[in-house]
C-alpha positions in Angstrom: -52.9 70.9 2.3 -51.4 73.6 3.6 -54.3 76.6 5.7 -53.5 79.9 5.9 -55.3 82.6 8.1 -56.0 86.0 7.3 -56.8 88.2 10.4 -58.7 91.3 10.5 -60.0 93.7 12.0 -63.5 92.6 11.5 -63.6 89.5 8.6 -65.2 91.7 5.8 -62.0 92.9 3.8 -60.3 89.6 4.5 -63.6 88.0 3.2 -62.7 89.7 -0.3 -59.0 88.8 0.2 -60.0 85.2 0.7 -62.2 85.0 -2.8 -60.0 87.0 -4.8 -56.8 84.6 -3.2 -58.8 81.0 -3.6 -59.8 82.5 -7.9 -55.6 83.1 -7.7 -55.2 79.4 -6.7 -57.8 77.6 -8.9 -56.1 79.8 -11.9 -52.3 78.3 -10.2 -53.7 74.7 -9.6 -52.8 74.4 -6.2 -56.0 73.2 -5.0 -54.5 70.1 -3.5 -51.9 72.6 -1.9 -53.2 75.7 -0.5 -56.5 76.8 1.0 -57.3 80.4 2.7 -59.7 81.2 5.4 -60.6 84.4 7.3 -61.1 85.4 10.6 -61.2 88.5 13.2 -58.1 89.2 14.7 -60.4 89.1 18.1 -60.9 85.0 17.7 -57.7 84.4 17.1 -57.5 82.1 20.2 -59.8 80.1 17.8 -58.9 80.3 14.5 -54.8 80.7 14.9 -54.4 76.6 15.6 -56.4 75.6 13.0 -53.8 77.5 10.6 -50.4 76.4 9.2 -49.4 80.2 9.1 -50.9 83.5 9.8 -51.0 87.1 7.5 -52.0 90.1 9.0 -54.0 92.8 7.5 -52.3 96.3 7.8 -55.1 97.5 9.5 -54.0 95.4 12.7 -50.2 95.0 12.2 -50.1 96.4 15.9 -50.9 93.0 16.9 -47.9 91.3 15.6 -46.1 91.1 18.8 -48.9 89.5 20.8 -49.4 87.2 18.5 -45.8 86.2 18.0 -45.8 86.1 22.1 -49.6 84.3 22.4 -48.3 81.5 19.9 -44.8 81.5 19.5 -43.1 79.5 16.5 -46.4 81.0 14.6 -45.4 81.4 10.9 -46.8 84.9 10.4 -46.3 88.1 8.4 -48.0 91.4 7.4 -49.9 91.9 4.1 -48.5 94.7 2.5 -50.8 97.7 2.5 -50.4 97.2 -1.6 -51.3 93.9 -2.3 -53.5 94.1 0.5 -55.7 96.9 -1.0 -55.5 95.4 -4.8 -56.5 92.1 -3.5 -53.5 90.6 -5.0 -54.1 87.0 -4.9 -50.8 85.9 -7.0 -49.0 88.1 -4.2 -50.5 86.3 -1.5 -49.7 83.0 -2.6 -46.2 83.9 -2.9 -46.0 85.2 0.3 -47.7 82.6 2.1 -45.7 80.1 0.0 -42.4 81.7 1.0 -43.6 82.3 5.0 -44.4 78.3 5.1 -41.0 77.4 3.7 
């Protein structure tokens, strides 16, 4: 099973993301496949090993280089403002499924 980790700014929006993502996966059937967890862009040092690949909210896309230099070979991408805000969760999937190709 692949884990991917949504950073934030403070884990309350990404807490949404997550549920809204996970209801996108049961609906897909890809239990056995994916699994979404949330954290604070702050504990990263924490949470970032612990994930297969990283999304970024918008709200801290200016951390994108320092992560990319803090863990390099990190799989990791922005969420689009969009699918961010509409708590996508068929978006996500794709994205994360295309980032851990």
């Amino acid at each position: 099973m692949k884990k991917v980790l949504f950073l934030c700014a403070a884990g309350m929006s990404t807490t949404l993301l997550v549920n809204k993502t996970m209801e996108a996966v049961h609906k897909a059937g890809k239990e056995e496949e994916l699994t979404f967890f949330a954290n604070e862009v702050s504990n990263a040092d924490e949470s970032v090993p612990q994930a297969d690949c990283v999304l970024l909210a918008p709200q801290v896309r200016f951390k994108l280089a320092d992560l990319k230099k803090r863990f390099p070979g990190l799989k990791i991408d922005l969420i689009p403002p969009q699918v961010y805000g509409m708590c996508n969760g068929p978006a996500i999937i794709k994205q994360a499924e295309e980032l851990l190709k």
